[in-house]
N, CA and C atoms of all chains as a GROMACS GRO file, in nm:
protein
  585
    1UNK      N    1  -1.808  11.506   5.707
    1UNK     CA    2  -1.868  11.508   5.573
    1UNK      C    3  -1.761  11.506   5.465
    2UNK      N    4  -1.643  11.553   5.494
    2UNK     CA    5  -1.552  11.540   5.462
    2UNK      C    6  -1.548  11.423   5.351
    3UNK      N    7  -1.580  11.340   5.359
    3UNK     CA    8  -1.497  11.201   5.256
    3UNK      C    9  -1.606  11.144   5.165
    4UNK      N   10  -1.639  11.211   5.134
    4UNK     CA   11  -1.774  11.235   5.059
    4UNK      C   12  -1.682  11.319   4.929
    5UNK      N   13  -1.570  11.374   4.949
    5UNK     CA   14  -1.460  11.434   4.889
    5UNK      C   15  -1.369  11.352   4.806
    6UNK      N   16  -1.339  11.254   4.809
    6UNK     CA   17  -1.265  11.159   4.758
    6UNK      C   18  -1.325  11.114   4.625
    7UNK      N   19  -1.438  11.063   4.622
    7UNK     CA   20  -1.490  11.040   4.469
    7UNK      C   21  -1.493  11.144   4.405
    8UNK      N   22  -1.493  11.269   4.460
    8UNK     CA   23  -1.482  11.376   4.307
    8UNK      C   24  -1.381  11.387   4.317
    9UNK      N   25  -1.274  11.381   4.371
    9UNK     CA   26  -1.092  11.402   4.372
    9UNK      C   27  -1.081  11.330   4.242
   10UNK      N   28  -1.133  11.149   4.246
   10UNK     CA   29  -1.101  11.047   4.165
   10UNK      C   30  -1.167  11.091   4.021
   11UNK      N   31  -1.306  11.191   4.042
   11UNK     CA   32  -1.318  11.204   3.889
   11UNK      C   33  -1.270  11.288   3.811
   12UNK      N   34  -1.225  11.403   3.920
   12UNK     CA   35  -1.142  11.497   3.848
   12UNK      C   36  -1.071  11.485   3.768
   13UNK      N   37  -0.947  11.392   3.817
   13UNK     CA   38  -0.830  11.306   3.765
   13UNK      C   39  -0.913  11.244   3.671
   14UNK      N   40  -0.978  11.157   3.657
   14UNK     CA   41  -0.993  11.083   3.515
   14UNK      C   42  -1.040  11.185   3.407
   15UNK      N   43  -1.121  11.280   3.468
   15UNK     CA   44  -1.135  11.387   3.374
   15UNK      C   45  -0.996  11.458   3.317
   16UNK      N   46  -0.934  11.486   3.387
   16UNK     CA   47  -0.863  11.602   3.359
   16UNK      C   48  -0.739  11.487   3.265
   17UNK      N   49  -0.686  11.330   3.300
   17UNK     CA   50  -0.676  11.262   3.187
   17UNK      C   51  -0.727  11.241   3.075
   18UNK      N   52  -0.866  11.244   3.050
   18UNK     CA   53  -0.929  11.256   2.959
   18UNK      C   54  -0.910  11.365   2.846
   19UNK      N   55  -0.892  11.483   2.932
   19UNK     CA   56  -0.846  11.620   2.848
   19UNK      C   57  -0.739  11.590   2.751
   20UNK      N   58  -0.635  11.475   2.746
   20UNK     CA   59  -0.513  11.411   2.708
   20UNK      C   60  -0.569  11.454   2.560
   21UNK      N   61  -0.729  11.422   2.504
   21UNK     CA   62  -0.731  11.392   2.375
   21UNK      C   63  -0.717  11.500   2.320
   22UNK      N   64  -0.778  11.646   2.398
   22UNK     CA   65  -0.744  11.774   2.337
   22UNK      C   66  -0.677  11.767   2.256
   23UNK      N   67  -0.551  11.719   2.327
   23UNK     CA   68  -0.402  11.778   2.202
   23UNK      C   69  -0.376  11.671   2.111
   24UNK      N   70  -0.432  11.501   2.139
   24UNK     CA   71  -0.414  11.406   2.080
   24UNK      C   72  -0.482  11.430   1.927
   25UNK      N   73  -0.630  11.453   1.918
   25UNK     CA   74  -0.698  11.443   1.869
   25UNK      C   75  -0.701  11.472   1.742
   26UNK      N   76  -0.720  11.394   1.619
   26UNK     CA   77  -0.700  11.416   1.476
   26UNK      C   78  -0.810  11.528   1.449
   27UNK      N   79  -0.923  11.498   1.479
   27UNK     CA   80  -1.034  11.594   1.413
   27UNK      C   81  -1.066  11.682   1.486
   28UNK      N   82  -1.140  11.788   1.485
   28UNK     CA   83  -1.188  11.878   1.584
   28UNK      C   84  -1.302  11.854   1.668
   29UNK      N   85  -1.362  11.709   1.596
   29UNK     CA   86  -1.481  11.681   1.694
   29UNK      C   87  -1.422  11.583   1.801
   30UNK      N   88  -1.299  11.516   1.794
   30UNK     CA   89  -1.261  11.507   1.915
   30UNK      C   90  -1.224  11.547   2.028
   31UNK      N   91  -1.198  11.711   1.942
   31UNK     CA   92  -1.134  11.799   2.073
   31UNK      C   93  -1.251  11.818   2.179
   32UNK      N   94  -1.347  11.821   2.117
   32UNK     CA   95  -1.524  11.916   2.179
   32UNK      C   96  -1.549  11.744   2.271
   33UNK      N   97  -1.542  11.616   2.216
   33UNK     CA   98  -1.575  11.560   2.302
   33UNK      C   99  -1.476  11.523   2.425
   34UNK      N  100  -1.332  11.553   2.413
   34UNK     CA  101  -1.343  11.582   2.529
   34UNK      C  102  -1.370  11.686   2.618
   35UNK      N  103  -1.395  11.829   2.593
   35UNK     CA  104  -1.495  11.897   2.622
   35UNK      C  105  -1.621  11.901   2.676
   36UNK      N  106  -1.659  11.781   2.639
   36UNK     CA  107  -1.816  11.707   2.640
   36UNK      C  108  -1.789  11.592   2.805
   37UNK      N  109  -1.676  11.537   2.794
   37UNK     CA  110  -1.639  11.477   2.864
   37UNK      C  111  -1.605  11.528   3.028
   38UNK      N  112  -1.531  11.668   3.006
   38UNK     CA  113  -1.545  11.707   3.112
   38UNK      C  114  -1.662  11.794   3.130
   39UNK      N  115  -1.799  11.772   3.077
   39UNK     CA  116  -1.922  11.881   3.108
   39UNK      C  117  -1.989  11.763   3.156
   40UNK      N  118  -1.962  11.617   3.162
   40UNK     CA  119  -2.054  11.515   3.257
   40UNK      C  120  -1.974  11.492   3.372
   41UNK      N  121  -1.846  11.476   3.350
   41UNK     CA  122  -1.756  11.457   3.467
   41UNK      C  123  -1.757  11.604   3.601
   42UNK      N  124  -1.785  11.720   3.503
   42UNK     CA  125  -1.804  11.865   3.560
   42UNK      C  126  -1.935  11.834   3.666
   43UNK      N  127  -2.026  11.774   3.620
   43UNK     CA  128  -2.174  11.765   3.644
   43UNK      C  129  -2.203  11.654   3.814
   44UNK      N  130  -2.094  11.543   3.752
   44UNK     CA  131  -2.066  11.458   3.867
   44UNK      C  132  -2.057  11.512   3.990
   45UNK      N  133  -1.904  11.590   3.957
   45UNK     CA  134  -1.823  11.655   4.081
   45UNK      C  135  -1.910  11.797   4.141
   46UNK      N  136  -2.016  11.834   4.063
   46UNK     CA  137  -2.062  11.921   4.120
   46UNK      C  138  -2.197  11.871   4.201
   47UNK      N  139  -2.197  11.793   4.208
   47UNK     CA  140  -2.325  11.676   4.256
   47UNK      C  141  -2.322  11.625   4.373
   48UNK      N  142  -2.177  11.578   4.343
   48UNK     CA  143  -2.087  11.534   4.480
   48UNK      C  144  -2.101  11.638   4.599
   49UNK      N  145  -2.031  11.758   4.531
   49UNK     CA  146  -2.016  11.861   4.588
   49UNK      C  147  -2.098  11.936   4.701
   50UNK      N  148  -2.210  11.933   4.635
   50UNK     CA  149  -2.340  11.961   4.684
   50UNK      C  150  -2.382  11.911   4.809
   51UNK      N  151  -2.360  11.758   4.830
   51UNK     CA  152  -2.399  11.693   4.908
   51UNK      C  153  -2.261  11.717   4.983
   52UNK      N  154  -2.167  11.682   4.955
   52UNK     CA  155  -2.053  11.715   5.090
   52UNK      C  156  -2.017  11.833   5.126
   53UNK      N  157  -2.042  11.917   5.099
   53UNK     CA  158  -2.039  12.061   5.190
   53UNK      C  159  -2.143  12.131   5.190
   54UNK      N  160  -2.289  12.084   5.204
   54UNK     CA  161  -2.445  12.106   5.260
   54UNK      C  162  -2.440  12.209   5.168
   55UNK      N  163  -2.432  12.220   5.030
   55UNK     CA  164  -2.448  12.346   4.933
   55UNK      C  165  -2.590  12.327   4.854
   56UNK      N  166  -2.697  12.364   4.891
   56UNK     CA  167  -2.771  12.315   4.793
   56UNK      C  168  -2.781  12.378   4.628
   57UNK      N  169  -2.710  12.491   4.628
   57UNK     CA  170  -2.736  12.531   4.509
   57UNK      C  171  -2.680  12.512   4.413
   58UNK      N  172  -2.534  12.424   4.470
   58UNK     CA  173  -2.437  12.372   4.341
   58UNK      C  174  -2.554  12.266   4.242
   59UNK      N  175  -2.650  12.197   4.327
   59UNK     CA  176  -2.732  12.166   4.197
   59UNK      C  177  -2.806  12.218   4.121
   60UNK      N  178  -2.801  12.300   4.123
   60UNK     CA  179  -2.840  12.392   4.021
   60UNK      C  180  -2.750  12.488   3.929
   61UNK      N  181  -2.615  12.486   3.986
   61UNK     CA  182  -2.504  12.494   3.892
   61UNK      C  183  -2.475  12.347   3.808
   62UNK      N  184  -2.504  12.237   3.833
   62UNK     CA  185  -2.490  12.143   3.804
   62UNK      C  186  -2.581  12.132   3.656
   63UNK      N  187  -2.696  12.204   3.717
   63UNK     CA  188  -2.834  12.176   3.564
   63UNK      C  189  -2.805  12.284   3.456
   64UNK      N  190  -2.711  12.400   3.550
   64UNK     CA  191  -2.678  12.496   3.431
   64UNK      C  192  -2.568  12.435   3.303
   65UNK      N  193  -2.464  12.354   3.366
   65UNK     CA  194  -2.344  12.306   3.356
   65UNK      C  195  -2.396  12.231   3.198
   66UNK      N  196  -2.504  12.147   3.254
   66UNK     CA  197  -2.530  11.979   3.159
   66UNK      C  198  -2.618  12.057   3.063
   67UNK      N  199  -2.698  12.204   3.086
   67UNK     CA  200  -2.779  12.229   2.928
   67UNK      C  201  -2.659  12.294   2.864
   68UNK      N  202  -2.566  12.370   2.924
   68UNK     CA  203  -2.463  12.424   2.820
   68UNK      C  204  -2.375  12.351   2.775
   69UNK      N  205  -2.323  12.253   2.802
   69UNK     CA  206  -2.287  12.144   2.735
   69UNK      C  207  -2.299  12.094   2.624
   70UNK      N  208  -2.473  12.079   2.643
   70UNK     CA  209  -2.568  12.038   2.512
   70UNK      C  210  -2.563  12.159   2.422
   71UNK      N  211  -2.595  12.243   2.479
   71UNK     CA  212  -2.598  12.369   2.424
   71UNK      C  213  -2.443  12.404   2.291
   72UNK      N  214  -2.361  12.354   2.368
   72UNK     CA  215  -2.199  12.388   2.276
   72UNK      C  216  -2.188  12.277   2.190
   73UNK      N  217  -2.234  12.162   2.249
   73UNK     CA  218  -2.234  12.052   2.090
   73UNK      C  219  -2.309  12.065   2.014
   74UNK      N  220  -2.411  12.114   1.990
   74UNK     CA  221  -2.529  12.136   1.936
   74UNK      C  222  -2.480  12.262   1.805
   75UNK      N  223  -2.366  12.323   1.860
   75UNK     CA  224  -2.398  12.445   1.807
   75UNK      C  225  -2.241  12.414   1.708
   76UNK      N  226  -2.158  12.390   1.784
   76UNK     CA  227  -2.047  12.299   1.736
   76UNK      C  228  -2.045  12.237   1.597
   77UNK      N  229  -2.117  12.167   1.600
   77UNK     CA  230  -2.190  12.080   1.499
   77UNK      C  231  -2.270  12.153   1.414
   78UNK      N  232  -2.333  12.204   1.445
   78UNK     CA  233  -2.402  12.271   1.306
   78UNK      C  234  -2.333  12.390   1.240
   79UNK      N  235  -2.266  12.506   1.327
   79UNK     CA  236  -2.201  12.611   1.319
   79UNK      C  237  -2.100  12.613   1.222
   80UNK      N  238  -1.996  12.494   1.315
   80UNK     CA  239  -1.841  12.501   1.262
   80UNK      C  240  -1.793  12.346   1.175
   81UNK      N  241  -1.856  12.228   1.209
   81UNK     CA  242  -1.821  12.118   1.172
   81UNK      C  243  -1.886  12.085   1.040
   82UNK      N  244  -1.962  12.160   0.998
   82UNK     CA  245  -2.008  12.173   0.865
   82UNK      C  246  -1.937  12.081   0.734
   83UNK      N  247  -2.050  11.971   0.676
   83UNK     CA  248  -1.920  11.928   0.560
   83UNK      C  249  -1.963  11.952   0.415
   84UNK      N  250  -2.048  12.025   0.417
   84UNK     CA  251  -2.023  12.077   0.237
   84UNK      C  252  -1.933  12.161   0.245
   85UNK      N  253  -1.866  12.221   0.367
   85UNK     CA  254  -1.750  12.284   0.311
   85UNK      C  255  -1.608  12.198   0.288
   86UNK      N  256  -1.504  12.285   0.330
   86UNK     CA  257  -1.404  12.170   0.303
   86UNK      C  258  -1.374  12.023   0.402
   87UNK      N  259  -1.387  11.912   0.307
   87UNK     CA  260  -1.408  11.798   0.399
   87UNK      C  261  -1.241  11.754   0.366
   88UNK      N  262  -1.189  11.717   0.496
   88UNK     CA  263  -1.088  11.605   0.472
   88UNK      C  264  -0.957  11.714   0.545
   89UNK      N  265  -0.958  11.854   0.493
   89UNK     CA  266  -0.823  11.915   0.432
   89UNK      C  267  -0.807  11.952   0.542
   90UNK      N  268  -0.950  12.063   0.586
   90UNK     CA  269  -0.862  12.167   0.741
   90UNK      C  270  -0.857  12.072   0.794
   91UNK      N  271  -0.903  11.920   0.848
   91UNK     CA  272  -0.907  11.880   0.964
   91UNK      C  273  -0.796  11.912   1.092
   92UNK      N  274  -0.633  11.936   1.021
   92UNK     CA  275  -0.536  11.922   1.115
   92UNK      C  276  -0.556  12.117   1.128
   93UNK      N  277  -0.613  12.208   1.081
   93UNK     CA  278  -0.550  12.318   1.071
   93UNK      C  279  -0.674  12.412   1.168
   94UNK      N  280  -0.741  12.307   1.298
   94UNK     CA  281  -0.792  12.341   1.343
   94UNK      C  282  -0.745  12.287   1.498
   95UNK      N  283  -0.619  12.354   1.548
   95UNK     CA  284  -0.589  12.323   1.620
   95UNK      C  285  -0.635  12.465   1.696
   96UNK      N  286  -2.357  10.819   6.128
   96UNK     CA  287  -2.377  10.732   5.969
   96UNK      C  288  -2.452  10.650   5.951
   97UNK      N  289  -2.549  10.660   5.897
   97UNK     CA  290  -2.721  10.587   5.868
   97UNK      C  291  -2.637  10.464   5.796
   98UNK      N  292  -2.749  10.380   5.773
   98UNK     CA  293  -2.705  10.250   5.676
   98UNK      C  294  -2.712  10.355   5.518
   99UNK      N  295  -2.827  10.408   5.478
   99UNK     CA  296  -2.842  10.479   5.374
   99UNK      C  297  -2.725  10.620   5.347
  100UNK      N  298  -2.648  10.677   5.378
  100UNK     CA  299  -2.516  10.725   5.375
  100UNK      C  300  -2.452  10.655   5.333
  101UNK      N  301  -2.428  10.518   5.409
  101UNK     CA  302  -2.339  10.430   5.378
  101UNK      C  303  -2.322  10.347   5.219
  102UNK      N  304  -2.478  10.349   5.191
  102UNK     CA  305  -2.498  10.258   5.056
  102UNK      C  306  -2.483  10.390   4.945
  103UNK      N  307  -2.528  10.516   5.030
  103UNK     CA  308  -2.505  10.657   4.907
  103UNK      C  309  -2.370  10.646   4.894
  104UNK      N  310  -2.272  10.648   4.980
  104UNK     CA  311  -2.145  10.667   4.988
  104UNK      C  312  -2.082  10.518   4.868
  105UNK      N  313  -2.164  10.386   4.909
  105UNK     CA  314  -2.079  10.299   4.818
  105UNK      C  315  -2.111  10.342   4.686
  106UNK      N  316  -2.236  10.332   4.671
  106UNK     CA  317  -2.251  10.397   4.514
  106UNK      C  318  -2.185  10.526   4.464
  107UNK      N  319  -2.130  10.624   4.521
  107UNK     CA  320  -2.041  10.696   4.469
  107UNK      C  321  -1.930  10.656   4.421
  108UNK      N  322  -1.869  10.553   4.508
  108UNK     CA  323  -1.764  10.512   4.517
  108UNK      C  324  -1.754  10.387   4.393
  109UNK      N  325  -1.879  10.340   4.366
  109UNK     CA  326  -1.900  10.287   4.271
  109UNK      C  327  -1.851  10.305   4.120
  110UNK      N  328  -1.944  10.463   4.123
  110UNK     CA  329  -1.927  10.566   4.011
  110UNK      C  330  -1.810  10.580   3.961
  111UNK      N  331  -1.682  10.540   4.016
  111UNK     CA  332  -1.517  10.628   3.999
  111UNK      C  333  -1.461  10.547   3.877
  112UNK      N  334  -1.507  10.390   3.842
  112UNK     CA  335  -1.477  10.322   3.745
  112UNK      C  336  -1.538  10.336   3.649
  113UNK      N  337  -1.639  10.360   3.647
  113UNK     CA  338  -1.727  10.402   3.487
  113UNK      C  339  -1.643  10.538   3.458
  114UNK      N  340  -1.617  10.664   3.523
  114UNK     CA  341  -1.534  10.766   3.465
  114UNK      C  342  -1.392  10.710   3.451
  115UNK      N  343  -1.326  10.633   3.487
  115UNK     CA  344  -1.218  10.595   3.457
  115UNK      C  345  -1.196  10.531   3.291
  116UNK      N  346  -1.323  10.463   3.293
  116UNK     CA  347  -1.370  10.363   3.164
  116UNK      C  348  -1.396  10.476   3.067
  117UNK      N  349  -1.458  10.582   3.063
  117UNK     CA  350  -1.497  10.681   2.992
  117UNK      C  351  -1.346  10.753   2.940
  118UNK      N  352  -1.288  10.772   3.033
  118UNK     CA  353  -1.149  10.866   2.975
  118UNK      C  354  -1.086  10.742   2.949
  119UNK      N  355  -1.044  10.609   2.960
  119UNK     CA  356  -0.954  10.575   2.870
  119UNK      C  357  -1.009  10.498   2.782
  120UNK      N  358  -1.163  10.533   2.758
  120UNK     CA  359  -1.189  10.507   2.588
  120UNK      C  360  -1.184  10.574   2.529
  121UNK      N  361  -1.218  10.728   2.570
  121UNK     CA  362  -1.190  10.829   2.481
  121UNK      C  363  -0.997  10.838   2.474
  122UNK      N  364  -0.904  10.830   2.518
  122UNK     CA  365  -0.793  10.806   2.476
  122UNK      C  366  -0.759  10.697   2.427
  123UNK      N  367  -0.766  10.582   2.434
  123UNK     CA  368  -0.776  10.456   2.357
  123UNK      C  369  -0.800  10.385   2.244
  124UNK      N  370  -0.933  10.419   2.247
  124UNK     CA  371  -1.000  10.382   2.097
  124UNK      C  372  -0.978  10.467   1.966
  125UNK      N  373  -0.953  10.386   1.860
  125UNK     CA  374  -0.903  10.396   1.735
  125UNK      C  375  -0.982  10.504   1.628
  126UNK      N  376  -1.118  10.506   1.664
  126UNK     CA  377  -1.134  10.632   1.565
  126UNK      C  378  -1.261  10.726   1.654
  127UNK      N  379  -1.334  10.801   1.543
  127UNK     CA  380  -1.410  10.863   1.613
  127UNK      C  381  -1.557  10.751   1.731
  128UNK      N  382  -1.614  10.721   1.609
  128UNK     CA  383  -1.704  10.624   1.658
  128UNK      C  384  -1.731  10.592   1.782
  129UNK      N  385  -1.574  10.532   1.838
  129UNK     CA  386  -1.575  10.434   1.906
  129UNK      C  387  -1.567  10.541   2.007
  130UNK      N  388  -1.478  10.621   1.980
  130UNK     CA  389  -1.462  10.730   2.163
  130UNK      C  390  -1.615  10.789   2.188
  131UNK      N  391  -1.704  10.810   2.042
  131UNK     CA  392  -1.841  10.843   2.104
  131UNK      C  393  -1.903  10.752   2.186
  132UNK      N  394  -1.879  10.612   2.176
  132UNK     CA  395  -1.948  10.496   2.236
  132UNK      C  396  -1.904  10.500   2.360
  133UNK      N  397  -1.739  10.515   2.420
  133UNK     CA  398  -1.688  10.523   2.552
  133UNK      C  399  -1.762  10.652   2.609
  134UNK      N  400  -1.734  10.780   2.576
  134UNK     CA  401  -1.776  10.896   2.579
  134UNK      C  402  -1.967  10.889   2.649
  135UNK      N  403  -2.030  10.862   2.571
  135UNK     CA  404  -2.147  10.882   2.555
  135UNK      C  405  -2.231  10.784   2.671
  136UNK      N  406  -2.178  10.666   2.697
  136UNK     CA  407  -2.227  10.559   2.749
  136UNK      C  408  -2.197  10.512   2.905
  137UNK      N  409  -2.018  10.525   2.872
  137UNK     CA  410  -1.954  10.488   3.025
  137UNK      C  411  -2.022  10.606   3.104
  138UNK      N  412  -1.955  10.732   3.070
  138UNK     CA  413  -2.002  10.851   3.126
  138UNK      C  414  -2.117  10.858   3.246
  139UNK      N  415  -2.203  10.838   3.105
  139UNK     CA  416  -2.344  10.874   3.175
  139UNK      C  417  -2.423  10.739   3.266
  140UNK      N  418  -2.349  10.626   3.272
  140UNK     CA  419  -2.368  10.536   3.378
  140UNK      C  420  -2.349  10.624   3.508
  141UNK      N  421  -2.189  10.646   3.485
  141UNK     CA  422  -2.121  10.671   3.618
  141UNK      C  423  -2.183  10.813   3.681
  142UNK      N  424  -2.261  10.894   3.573
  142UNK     CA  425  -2.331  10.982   3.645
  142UNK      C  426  -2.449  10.941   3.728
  143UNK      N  427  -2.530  10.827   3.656
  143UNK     CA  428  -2.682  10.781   3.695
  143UNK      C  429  -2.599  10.756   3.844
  144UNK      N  430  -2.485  10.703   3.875
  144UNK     CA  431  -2.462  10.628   4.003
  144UNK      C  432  -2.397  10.751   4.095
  145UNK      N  433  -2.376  10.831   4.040
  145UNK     CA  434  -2.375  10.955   4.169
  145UNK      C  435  -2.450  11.064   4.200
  146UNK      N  436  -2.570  11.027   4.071
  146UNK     CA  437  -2.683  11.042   4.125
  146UNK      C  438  -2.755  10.949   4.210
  147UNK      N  439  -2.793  10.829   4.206
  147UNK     CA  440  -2.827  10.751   4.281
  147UNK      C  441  -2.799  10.739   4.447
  148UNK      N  442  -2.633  10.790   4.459
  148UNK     CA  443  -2.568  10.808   4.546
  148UNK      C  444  -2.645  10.973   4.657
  149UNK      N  445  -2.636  11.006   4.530
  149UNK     CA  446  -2.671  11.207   4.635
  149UNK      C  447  -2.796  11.190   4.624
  150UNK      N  448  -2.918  11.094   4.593
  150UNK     CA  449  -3.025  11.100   4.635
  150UNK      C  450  -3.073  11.016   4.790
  151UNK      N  451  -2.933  10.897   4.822
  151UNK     CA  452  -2.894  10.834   4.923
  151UNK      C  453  -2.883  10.930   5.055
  152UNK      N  454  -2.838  11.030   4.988
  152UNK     CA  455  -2.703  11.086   5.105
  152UNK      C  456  -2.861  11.183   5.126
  153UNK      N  457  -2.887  11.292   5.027
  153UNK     CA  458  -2.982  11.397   5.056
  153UNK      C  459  -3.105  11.311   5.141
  154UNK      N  460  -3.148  11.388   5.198
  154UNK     CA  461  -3.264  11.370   5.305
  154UNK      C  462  -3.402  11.407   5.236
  155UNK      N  463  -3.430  11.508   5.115
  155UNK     CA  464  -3.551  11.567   5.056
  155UNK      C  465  -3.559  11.529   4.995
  156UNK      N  466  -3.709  11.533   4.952
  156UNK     CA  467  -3.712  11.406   4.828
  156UNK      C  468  -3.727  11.490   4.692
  157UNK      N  469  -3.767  11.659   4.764
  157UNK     CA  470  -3.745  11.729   4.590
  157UNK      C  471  -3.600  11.742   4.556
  158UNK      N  472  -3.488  11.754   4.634
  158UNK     CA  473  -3.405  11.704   4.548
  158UNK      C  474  -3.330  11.643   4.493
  159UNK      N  475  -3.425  11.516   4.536
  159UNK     CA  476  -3.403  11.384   4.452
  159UNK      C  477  -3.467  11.385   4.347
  160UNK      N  478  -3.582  11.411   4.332
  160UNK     CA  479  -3.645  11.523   4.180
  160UNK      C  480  -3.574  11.548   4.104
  161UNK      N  481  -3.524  11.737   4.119
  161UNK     CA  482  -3.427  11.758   4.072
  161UNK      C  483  -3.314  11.706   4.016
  162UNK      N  484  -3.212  11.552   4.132
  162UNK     CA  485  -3.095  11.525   4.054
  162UNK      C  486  -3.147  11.439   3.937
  163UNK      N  487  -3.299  11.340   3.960
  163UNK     CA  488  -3.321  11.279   3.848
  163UNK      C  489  -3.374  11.340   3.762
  164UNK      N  490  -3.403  11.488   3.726
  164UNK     CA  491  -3.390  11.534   3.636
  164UNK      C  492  -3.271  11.593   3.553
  165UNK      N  493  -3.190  11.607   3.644
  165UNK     CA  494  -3.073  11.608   3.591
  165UNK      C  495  -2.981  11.536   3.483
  166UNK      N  496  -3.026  11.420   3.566
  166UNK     CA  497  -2.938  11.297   3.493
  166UNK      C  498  -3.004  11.292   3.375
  167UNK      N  499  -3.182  11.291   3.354
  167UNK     CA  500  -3.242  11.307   3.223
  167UNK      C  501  -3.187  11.382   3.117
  168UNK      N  502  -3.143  11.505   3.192
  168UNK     CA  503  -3.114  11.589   3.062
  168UNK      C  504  -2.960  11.600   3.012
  169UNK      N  505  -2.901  11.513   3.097
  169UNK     CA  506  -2.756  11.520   3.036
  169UNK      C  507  -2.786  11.357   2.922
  170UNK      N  508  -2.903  11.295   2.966
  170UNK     CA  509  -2.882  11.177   2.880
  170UNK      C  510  -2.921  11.216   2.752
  171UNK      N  511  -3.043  11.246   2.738
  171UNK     CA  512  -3.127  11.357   2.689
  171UNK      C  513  -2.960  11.423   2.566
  172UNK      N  514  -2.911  11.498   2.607
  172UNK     CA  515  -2.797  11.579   2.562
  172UNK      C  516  -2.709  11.571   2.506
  173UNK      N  517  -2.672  11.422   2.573
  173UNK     CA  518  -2.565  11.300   2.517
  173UNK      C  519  -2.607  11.242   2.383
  174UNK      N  520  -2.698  11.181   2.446
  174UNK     CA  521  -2.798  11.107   2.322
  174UNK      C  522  -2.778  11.178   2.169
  175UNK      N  523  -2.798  11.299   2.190
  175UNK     CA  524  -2.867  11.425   2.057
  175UNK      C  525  -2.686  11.466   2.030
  176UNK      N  526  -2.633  11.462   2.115
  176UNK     CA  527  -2.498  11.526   2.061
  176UNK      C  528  -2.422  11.400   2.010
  177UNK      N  529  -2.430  11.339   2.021
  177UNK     CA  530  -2.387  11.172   1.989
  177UNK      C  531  -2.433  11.148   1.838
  178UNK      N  532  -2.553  11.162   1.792
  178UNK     CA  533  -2.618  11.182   1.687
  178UNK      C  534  -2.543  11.265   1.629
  179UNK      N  535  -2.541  11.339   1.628
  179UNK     CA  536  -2.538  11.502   1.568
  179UNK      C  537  -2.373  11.433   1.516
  180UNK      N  538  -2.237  11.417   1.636
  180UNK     CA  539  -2.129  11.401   1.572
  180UNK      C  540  -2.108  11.303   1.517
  181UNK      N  541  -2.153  11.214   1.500
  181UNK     CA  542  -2.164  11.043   1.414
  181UNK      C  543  -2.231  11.082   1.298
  182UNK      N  544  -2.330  11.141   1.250
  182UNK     CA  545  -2.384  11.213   1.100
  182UNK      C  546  -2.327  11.304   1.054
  183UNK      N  547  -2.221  11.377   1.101
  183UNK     CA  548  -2.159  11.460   1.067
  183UNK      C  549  -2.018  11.396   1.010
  184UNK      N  550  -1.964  11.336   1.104
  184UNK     CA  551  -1.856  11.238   1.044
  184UNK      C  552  -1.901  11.134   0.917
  185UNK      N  553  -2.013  11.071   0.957
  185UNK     CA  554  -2.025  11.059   0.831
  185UNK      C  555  -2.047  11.120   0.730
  186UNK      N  556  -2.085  11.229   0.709
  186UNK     CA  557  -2.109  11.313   0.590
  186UNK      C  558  -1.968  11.357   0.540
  187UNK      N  559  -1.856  11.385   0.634
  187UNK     CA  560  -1.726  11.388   0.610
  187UNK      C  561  -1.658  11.283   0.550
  188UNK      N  562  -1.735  11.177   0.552
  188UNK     CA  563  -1.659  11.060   0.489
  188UNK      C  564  -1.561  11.001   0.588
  189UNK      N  565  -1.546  11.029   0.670
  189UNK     CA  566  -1.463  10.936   0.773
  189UNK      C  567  -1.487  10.800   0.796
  190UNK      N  568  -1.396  10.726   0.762
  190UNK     CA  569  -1.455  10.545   0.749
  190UNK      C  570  -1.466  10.543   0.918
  191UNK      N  571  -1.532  10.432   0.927
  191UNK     CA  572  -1.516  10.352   1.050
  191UNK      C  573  -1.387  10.222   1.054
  192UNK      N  574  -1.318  10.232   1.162
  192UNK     CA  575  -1.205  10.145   1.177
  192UNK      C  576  -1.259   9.987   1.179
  193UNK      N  577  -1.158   9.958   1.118
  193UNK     CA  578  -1.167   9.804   1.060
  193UNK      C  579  -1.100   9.756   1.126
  194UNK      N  580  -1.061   9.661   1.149
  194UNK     CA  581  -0.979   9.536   1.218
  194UNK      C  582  -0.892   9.493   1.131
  195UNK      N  583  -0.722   9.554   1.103
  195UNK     CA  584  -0.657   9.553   1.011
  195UNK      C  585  -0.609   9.388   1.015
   0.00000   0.00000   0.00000
C-alpha cells in the first residue's frame, strides 16, 4: 500500500515551495494565500493518506482541515484586511 | 491490484501537476489577481483528481460521499475566499498588472 505514498511526498514539496510567498509577498493577503494554499494541498495529502494506510478517519480530519481554512480567510478579510483603514501604508509593516 | 487501483492510482498521480501549477503561480505571477487565479483554480482541480483517485482506490461508496463532499466544500470555500480577497484589494486600490 505503500506507494500510494509518493503523490503526497510530491504535494508536500510543491506545497511547502509554495510557502516561498510567505516571505516573498508584498501584501498580507498574499501571505494568507499561501496559507490557503497549503489548507488544499493539506486536504490532498490527507486524502491520500487515508487511503494508503487504511485510516478512515483522516477523512474527516481532512473536512475539518478545508472548513477552517474557509473559516481563516473569511475572517482574515473582514477582521484584519480592512480598507477604510489605512490603505497603501502598513502594507509592508505587516510582516 | 484491481484494474480500478490502478486507474485510482493514475489519477493521483495525475493530480501532482496541477499542485505543481498552483505553487508556481502563486510564486510567479505578477500581482495579486493573478496568484488568486493560480491559487484558486489549479489547486482545486488537482484536488477534484485525488479525490477521484481515493474514491477509485476506497471500496465504500459512503465514502465516496463523503470525499465528494469534501471537494464541494473546499470549492465552495475557495470560491467565497477568492471573492472576498479580490474586493478587498480592490477597495485598497491595488491596480491590476498591465503588460508594461
Amino acid at each position: 500500500m505503500n506507494y500510494y505514498l509518493w503523490p503526497a511526498l510530491f504535494i508536500l514539496i510543491s506545497v511547502v515551495v509554495g510557502l516561498v510567498r510567505i516571505l516573498r509577498g508584498p501584501t498580507a493577503a498574499d501571505r494568507m494565500m499561501a496559507a490557503q494554499l497549503f489548507g488544499t494541498g493539506g486536504v490532498a495529502i490527507l486524502l491520500i493518506l487515508a487511503q494508503a494506510m487504511q485510516m478512515p478517519s483522516l477523512v474527516d480530519v481532512a473536512l475539518i482541515y478545508a472548513l477552517l481554512a474557509a473559516i481563516t480567510m473569511v475572517v482574515f478579510v473582514r477582521c484584519q484586511w480592512r480598507s477604510h483603514e489605512n490603505t497603501g501604508e502598513m502594507e509592508d509593516e505587516s510582516h | 491490484m484491481s484494474l480500478t487501483d490502478l486507474f485510482g492510482s493514475f489519477l493521483l498521480l495525475l493530480a501532482i501537476p496541477f499542485f505543481w501549477g498552483g505553487s508556481l503561480g502563486l510564486l510567479r505571477f505578477p500581482d495579486i489577481y493573478t496568484r488568486l487565479h493560480a491559487l484558486t483554480k489549479a489547486d482545486n482541480l488537482g484536488l477534484g483528481l485525488v479525490v477521484a483517485g481515493s474514491i477509485l482506490i476506497s471500496k465504500e461508496w459512503t465514502v465516496g460521499v463523503k470525499l465528494i463532499l469534501i471537494w464541494l466544500a473546499v470549492l465552495t470555500a475557495s470560491t467565497i475566499s477568492c471573492y472576498l480577497i479580490a474586493n478587498a484589494a480592490r477597495k485598497r486600490k491595488i491596480n491590476p498588472w498591465k503588460i508594461p
